[in-house]
PQR file of N, CA, C, O and H, with PARSE charges and radii, in Angstrom:
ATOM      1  N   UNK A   1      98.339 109.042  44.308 -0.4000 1.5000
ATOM      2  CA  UNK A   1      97.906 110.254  44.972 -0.0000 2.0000
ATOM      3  C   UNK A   1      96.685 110.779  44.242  0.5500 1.7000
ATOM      4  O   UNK A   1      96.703 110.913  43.018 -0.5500 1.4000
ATOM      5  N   UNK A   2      95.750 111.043  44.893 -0.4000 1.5000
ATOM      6  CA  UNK A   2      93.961 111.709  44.519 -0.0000 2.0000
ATOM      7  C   UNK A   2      93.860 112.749  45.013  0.5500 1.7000
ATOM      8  O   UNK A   2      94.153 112.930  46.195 -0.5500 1.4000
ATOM      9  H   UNK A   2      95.736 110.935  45.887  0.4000 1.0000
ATOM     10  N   UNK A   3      93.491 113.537  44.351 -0.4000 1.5000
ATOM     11  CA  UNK A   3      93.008 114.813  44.780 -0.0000 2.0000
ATOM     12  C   UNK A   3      91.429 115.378  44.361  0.5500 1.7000
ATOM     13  O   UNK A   3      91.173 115.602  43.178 -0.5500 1.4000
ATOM     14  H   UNK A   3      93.253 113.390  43.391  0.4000 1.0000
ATOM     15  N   UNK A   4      90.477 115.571  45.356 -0.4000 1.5000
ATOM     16  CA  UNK A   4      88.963 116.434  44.547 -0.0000 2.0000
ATOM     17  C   UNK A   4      89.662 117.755  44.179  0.5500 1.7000
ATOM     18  O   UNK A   4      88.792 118.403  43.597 -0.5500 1.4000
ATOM     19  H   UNK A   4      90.684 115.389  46.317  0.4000 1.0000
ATOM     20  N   UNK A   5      90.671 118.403  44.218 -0.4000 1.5000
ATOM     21  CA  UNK A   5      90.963 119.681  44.327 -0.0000 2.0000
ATOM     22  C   UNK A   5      92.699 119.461  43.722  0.5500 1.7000
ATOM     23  O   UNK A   5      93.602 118.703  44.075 -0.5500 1.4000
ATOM     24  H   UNK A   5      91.378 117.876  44.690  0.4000 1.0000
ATOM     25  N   UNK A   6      92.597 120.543  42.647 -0.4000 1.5000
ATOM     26  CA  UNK A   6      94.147 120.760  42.393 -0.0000 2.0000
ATOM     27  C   UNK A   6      94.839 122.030  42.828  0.5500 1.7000
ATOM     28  O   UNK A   6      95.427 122.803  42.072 -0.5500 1.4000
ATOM     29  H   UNK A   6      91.863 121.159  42.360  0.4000 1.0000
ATOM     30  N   UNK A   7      94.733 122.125  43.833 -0.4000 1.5000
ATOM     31  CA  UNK A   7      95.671 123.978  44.146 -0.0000 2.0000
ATOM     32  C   UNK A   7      97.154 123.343  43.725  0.5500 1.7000
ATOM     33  O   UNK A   7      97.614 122.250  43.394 -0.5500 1.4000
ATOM     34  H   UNK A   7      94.256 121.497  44.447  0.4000 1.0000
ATOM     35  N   UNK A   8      97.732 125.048  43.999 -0.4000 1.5000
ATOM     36  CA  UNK A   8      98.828 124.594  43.627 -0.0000 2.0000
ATOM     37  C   UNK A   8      99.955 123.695  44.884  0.5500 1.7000
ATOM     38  O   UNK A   8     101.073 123.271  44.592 -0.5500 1.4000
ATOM     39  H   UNK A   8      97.358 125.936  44.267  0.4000 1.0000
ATOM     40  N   UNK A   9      99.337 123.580  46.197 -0.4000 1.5000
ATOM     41  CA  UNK A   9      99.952 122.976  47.120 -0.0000 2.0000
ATOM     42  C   UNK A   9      99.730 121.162  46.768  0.5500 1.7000
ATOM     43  O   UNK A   9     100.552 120.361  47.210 -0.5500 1.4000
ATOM     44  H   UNK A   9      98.429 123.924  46.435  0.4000 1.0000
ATOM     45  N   UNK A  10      98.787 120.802  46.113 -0.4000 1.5000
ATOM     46  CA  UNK A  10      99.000 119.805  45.698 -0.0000 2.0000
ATOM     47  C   UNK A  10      99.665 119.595  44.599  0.5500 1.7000
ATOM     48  O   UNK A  10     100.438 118.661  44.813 -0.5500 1.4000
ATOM     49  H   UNK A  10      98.119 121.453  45.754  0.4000 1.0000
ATOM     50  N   UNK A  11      99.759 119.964  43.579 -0.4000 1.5000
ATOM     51  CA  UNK A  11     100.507 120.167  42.232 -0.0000 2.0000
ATOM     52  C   UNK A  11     101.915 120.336  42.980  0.5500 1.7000
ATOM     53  O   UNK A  11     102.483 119.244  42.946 -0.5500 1.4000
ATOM     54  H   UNK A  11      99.130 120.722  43.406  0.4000 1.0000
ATOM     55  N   UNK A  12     102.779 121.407  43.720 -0.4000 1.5000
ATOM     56  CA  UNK A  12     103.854 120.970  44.437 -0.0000 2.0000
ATOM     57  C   UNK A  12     104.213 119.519  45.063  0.5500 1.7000
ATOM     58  O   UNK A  12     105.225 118.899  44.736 -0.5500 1.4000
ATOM     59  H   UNK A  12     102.317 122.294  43.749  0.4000 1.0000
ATOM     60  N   UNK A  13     103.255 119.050  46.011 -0.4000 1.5000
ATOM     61  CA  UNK A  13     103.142 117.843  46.238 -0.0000 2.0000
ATOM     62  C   UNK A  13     103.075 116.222  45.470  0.5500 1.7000
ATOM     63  O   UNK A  13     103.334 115.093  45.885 -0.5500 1.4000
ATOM     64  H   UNK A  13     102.433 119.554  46.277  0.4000 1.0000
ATOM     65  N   UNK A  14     102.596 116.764  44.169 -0.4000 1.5000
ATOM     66  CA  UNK A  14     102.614 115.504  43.228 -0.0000 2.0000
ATOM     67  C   UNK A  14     104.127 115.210  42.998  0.5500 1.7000
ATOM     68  O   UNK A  14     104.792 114.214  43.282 -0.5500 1.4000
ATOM     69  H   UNK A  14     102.386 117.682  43.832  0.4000 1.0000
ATOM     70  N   UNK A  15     104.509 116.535  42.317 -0.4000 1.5000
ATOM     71  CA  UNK A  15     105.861 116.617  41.767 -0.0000 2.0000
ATOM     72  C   UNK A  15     106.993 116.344  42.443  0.5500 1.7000
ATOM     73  O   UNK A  15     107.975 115.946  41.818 -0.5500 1.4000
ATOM     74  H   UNK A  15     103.969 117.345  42.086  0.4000 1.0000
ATOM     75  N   UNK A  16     107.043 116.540  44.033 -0.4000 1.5000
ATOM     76  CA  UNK A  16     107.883 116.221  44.985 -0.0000 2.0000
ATOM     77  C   UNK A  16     107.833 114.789  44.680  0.5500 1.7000
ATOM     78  O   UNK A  16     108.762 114.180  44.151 -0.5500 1.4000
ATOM     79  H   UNK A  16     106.245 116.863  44.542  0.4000 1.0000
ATOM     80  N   UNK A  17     106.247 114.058  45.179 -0.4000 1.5000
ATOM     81  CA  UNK A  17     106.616 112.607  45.575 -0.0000 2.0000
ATOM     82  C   UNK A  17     106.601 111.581  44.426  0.5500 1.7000
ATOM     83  O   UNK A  17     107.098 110.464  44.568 -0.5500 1.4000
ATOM     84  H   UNK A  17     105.492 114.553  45.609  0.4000 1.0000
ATOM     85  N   UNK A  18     105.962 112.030  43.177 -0.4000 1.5000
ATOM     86  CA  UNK A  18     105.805 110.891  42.377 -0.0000 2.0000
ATOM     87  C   UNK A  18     106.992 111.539  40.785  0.5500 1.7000
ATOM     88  O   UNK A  18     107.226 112.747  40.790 -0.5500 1.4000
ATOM     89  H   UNK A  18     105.559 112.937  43.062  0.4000 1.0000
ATOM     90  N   UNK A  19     107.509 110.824  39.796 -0.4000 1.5000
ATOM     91  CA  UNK A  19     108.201 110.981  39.260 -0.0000 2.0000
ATOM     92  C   UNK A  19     107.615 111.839  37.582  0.5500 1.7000
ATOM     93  O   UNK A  19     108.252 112.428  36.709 -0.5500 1.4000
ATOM     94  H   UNK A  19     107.318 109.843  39.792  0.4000 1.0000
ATOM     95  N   UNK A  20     106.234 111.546  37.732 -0.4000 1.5000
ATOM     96  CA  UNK A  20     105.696 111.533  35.932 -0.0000 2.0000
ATOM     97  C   UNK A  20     103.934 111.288  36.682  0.5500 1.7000
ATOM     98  O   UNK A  20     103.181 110.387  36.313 -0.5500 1.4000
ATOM     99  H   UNK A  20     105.716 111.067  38.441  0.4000 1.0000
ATOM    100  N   UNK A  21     103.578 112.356  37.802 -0.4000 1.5000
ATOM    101  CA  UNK A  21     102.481 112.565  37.904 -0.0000 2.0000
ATOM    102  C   UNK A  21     101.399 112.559  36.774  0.5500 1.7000
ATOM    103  O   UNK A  21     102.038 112.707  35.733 -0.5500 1.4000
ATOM    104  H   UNK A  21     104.190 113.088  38.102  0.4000 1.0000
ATOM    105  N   UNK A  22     100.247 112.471  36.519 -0.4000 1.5000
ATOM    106  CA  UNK A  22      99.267 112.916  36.044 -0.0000 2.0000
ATOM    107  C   UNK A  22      98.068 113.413  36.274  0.5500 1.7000
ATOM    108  O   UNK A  22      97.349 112.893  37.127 -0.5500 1.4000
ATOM    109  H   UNK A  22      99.728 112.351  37.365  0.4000 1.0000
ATOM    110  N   UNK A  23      97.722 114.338  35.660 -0.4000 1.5000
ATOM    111  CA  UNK A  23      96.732 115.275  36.023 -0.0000 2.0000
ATOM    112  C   UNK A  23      94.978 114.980  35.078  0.5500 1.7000
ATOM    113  O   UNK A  23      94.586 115.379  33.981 -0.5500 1.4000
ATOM    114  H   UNK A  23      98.306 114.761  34.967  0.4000 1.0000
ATOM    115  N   UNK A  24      94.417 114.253  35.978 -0.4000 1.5000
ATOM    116  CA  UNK A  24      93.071 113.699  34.982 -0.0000 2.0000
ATOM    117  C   UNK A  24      91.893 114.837  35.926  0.5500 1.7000
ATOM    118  O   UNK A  24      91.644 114.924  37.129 -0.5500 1.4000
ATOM    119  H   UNK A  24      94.735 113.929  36.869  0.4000 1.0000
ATOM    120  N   UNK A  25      91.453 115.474  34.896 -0.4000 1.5000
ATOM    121  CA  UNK A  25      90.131 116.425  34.981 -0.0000 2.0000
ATOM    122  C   UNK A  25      88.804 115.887  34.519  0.5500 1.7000
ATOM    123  O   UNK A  25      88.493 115.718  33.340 -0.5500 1.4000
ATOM    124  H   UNK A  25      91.656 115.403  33.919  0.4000 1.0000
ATOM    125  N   UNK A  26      87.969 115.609  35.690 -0.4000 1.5000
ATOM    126  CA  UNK A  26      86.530 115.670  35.292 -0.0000 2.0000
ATOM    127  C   UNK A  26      85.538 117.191  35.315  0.5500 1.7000
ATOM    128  O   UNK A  26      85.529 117.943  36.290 -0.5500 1.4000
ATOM    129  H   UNK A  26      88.222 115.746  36.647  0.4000 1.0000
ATOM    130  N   UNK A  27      85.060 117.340  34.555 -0.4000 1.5000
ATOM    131  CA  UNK A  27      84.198 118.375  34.653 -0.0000 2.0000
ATOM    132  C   UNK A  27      85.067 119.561  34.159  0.5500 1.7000
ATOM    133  O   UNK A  27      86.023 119.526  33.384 -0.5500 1.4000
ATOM    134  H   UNK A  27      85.068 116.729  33.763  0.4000 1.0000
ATOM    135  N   UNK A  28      84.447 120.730  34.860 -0.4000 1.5000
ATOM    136  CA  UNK A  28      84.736 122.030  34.045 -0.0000 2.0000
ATOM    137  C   UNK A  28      86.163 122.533  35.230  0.5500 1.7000
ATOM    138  O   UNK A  28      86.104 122.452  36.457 -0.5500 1.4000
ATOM    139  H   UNK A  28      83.670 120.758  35.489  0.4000 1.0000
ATOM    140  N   UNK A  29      87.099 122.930  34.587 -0.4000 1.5000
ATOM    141  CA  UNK A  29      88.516 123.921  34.989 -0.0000 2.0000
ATOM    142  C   UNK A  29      87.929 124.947  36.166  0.5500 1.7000
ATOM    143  O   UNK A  29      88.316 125.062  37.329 -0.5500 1.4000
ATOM    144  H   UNK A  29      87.146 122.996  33.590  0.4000 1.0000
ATOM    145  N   UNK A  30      86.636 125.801  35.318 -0.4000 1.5000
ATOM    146  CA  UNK A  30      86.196 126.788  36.391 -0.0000 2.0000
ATOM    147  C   UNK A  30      85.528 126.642  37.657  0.5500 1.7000
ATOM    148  O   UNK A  30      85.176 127.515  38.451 -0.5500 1.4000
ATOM    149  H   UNK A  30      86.321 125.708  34.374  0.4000 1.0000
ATOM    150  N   UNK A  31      85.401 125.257  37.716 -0.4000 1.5000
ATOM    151  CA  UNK A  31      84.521 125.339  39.200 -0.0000 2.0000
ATOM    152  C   UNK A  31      85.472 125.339  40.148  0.5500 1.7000
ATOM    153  O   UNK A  31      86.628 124.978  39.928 -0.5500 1.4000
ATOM    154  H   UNK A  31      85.687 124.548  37.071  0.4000 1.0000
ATOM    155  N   UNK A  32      84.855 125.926  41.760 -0.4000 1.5000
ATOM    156  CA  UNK A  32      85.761 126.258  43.050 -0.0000 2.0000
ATOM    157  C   UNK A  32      85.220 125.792  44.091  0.5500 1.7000
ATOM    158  O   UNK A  32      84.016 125.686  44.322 -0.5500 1.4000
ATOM    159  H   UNK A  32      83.916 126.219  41.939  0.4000 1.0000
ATOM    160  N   UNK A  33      86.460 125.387  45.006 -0.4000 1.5000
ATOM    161  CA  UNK A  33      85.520 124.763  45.912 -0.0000 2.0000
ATOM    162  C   UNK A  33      85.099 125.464  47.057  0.5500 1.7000
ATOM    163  O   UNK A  33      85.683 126.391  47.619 -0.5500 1.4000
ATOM    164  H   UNK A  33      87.438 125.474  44.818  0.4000 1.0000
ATOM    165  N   UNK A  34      83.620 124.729  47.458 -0.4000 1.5000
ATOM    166  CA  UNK A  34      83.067 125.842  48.304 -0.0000 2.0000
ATOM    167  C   UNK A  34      83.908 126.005  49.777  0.5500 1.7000
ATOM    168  O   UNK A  34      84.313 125.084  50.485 -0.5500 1.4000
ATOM    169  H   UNK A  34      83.146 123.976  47.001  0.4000 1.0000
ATOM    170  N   UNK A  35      84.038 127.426  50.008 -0.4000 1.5000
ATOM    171  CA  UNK A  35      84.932 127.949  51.915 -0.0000 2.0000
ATOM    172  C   UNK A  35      84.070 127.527  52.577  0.5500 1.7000
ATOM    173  O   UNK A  35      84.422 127.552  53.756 -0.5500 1.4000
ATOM    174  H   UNK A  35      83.708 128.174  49.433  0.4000 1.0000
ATOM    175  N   UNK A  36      82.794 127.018  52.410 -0.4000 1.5000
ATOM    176  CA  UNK A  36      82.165 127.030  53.627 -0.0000 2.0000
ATOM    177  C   UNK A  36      82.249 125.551  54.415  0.5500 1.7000
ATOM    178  O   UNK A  36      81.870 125.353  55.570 -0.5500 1.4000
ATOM    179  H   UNK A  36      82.508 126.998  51.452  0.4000 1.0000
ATOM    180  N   UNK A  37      82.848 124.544  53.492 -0.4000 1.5000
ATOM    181  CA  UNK A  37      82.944 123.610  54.188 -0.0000 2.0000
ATOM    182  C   UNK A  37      84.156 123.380  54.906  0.5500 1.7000
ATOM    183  O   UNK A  37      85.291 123.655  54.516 -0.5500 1.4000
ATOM    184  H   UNK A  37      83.156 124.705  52.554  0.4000 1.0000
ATOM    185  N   UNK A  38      83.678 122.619  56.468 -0.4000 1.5000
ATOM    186  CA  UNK A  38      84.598 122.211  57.557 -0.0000 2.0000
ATOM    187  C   UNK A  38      85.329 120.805  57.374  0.5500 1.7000
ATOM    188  O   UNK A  38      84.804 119.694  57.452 -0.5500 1.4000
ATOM    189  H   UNK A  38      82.756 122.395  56.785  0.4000 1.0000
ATOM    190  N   UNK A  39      86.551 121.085  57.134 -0.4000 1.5000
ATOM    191  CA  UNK A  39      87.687 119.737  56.887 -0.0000 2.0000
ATOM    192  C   UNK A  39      88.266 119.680  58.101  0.5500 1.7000
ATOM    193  O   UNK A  39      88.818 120.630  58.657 -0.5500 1.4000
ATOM    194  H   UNK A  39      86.977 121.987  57.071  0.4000 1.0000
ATOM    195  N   UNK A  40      88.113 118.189  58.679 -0.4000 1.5000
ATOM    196  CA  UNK A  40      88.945 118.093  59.945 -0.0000 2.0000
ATOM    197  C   UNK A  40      89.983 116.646  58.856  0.5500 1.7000
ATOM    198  O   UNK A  40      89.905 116.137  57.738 -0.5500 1.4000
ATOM    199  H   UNK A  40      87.665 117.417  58.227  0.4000 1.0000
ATOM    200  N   UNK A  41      90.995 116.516  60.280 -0.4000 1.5000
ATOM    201  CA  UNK A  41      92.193 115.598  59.547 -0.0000 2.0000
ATOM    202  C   UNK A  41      92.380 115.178  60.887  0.5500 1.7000
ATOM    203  O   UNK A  41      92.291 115.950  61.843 -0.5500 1.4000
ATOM    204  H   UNK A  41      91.058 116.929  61.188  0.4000 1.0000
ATOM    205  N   UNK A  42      92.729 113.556  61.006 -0.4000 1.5000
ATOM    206  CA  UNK A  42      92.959 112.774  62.146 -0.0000 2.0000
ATOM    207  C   UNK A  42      94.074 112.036  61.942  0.5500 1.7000
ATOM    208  O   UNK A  42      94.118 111.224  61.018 -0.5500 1.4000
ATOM    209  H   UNK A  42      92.801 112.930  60.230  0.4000 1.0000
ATOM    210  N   UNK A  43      94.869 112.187  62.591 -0.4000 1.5000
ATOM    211  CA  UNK A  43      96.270 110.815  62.812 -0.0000 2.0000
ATOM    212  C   UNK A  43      95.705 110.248  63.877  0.5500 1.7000
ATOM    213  O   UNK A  43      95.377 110.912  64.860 -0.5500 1.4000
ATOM    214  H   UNK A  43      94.833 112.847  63.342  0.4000 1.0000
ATOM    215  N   UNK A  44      95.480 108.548  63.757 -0.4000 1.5000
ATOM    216  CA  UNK A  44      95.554 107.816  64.772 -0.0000 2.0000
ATOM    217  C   UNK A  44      95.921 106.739  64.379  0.5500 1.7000
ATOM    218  O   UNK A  44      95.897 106.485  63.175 -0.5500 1.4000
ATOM    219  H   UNK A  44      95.747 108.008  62.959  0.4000 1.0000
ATOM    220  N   UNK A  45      96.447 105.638  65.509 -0.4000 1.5000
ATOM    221  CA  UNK A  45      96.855 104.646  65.677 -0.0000 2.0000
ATOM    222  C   UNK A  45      96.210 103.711  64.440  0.5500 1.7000
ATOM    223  O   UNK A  45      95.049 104.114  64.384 -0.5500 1.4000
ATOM    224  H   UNK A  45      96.466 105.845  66.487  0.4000 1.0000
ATOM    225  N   UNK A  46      96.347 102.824  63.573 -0.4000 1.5000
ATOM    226  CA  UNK A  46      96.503 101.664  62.948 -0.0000 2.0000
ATOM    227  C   UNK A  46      94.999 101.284  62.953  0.5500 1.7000
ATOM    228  O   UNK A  46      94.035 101.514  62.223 -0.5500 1.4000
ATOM    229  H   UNK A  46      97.291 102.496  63.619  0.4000 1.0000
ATOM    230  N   UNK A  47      95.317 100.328  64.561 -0.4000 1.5000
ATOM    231  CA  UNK A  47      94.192  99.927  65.040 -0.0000 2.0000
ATOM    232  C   UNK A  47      93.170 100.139  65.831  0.5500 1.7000
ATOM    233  O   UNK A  47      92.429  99.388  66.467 -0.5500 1.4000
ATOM    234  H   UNK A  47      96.100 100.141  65.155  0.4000 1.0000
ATOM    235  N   UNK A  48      93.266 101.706  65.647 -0.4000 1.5000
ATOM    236  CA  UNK A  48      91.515 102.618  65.895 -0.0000 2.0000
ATOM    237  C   UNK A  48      91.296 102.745  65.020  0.5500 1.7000
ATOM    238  O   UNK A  48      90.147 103.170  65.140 -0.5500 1.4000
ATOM    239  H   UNK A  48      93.867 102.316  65.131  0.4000 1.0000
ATOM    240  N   UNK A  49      91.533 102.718  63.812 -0.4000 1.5000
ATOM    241  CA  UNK A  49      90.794 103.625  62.527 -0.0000 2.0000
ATOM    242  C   UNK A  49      89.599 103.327  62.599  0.5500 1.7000
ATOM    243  O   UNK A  49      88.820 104.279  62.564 -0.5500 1.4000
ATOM    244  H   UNK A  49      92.466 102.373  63.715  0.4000 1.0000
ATOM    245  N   UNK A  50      88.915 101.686  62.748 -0.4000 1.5000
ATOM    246  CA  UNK A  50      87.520 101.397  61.911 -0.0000 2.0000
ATOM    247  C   UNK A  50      87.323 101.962  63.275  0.5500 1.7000
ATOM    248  O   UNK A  50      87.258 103.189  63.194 -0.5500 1.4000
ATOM    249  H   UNK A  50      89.548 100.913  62.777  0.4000 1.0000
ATOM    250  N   UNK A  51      87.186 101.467  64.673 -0.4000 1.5000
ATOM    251  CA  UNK A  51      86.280 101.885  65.781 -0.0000 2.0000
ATOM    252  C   UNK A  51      86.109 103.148  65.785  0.5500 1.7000
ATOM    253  O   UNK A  51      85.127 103.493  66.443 -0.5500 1.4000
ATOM    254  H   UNK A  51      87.238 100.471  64.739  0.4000 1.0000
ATOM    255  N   UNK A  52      87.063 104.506  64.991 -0.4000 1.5000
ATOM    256  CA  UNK A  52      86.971 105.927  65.401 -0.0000 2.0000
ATOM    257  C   UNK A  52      85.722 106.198  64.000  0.5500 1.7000
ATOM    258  O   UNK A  52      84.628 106.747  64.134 -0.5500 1.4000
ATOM    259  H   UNK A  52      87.860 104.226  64.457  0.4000 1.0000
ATOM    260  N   UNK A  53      86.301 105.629  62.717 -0.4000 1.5000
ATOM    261  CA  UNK A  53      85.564 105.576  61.379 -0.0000 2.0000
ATOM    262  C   UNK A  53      84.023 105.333  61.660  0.5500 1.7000
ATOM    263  O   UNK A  53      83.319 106.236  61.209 -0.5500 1.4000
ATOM    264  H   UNK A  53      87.189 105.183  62.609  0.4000 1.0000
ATOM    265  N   UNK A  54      83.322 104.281  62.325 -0.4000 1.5000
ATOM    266  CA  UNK A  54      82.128 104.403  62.865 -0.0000 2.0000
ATOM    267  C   UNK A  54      81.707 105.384  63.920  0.5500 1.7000
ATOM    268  O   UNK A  54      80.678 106.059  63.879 -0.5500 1.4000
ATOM    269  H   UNK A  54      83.894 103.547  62.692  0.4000 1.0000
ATOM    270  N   UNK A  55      82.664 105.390  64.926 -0.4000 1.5000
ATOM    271  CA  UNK A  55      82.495 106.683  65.806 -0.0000 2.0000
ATOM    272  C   UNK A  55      81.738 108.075  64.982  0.5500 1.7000
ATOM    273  O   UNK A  55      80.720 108.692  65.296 -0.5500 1.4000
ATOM    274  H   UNK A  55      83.500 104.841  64.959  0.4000 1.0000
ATOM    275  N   UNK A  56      82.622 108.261  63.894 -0.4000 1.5000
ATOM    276  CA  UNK A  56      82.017 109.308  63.158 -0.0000 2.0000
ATOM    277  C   UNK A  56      81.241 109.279  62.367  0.5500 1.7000
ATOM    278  O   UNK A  56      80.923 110.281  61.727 -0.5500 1.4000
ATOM    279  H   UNK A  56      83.448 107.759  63.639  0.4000 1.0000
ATOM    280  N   UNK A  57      80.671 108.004  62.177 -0.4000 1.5000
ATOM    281  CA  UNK A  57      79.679 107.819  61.593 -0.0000 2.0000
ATOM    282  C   UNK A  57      78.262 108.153  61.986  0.5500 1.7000
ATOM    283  O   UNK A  57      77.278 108.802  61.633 -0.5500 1.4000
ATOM    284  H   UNK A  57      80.929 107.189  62.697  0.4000 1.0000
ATOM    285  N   UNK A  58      78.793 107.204  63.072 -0.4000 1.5000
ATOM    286  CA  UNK A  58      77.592 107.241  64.084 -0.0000 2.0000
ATOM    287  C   UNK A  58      77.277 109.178  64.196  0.5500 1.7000
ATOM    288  O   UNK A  58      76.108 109.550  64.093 -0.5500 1.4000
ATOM    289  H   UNK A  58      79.593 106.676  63.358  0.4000 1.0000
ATOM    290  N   UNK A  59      78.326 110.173  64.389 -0.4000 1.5000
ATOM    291  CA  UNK A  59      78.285 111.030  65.049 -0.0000 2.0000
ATOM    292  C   UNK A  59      77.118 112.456  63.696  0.5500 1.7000
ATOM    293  O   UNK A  59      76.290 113.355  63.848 -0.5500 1.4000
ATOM    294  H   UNK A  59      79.275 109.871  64.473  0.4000 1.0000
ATOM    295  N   UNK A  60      77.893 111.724  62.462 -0.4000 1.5000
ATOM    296  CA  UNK A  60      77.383 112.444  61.078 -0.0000 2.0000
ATOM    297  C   UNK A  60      76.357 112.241  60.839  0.5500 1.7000
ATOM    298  O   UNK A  60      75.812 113.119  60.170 -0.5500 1.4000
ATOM    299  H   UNK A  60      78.565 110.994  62.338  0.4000 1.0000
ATOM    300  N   UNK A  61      75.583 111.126  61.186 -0.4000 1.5000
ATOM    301  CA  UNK A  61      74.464 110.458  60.848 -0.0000 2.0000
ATOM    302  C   UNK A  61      72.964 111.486  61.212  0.5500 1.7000
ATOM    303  O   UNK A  61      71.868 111.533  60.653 -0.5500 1.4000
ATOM    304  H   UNK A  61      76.026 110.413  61.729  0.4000 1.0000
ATOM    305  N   UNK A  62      73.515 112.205  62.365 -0.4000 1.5000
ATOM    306  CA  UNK A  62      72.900 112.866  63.011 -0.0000 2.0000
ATOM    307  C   UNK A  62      72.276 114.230  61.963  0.5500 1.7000
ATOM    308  O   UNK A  62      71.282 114.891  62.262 -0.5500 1.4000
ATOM    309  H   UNK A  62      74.405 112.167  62.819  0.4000 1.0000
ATOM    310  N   UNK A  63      73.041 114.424  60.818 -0.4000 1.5000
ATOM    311  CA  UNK A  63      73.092 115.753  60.292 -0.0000 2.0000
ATOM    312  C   UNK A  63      72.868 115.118  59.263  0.5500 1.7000
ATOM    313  O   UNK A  63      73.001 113.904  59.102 -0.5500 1.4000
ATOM    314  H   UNK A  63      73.849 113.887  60.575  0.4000 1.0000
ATOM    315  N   UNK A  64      72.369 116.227  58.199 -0.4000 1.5000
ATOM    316  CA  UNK A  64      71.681 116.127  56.990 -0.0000 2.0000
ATOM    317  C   UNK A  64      72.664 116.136  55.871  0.5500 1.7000
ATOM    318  O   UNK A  64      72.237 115.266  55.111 -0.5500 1.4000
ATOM    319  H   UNK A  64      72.261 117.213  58.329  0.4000 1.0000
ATOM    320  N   UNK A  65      73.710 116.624  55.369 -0.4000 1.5000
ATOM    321  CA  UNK A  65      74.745 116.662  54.514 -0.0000 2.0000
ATOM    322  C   UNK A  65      76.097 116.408  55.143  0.5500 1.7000
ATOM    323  O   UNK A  65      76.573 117.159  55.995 -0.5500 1.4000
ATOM    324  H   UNK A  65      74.057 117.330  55.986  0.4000 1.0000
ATOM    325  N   UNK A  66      76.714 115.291  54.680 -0.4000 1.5000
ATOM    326  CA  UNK A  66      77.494 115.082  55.464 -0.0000 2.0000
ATOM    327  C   UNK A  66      78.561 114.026  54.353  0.5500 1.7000
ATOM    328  O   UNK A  66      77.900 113.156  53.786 -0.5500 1.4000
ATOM    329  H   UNK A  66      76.328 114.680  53.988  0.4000 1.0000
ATOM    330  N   UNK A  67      79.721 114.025  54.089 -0.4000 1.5000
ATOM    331  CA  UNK A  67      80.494 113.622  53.440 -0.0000 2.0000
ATOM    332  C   UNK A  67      81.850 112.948  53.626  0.5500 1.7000
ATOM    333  O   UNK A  67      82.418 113.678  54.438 -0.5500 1.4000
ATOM    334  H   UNK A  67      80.258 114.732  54.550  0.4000 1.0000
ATOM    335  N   UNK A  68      82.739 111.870  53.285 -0.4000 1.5000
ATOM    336  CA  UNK A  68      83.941 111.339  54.253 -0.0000 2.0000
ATOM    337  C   UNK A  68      84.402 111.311  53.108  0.5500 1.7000
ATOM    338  O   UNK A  68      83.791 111.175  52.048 -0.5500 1.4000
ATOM    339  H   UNK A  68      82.278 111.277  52.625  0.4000 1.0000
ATOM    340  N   UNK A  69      85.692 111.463  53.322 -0.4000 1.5000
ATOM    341  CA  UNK A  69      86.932 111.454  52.526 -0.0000 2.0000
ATOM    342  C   UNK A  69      88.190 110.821  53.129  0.5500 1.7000
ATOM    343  O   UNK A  69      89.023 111.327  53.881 -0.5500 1.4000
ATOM    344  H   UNK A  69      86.188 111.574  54.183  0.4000 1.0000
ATOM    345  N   UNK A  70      88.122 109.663  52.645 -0.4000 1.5000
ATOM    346  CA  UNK A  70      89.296 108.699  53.137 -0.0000 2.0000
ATOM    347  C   UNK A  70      90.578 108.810  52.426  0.5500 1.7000
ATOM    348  O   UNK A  70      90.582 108.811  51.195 -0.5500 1.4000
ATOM    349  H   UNK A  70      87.445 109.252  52.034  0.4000 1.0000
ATOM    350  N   UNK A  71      91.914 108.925  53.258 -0.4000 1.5000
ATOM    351  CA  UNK A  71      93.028 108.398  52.187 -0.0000 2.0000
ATOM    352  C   UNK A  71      93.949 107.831  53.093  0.5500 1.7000
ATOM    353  O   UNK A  71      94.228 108.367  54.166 -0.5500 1.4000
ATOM    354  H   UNK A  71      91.911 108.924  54.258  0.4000 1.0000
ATOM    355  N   UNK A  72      94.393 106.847  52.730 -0.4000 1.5000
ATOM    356  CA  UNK A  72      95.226 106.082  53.683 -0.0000 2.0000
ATOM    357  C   UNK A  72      96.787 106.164  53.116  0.5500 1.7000
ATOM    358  O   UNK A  72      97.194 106.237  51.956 -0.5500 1.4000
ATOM    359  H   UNK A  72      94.166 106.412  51.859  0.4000 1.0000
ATOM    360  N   UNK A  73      97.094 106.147  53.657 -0.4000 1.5000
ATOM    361  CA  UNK A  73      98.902 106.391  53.775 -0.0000 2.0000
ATOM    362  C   UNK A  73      99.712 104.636  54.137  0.5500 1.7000
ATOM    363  O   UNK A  73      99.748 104.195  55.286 -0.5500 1.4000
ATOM    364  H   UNK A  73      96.763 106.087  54.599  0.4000 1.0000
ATOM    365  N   UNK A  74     100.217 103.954  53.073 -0.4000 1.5000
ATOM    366  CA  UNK A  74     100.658 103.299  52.932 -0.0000 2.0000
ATOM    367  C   UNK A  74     102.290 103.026  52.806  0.5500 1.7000
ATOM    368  O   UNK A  74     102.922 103.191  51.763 -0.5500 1.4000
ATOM    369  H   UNK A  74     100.188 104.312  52.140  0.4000 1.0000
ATOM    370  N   UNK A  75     102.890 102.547  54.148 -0.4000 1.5000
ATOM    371  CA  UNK A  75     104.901 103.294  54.265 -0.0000 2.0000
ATOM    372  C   UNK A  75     105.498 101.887  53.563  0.5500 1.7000
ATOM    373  O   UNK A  75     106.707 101.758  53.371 -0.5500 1.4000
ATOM    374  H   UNK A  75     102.376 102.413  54.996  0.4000 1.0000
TER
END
């Protein structure tokens, strides 16, 4: 489990799923992350990911700052 961000809803979340989590810090404790950015989250099928993954590629490409954050869920 990765996190850019430790709130405490992830820190709950470590501790639920993993037994002897660890907590590795780069950089400084005090930095926050900025509200102004827009997080969307997608469930889909298996075998759309890459065709939707370029979809949004294609779609970001368009804009000047633009960032992806992948995590895949492995059952």
């Amino acid at each position: 489990m990765f996190s850019a961000t430790w709130p405490s809803g992830v820190r709950d979340l470590a501790l639920n799923f993993q037994t002897s989590p660890v907590f590795l810090n780069v950089g400084s404790m005090q930095l926050s992350a900025n509200h102004n950015i827009e997080q969307k989250v997608e469930v889909i099928d298996e075998y759309a990911k890459v065709g939707r993954f370029f979809q949004i590629l294609e779609e970001i490409m368009k804009t000047v700052s633009s960032f992806i954050y992948c995590c895949m869920y492995v059952n």
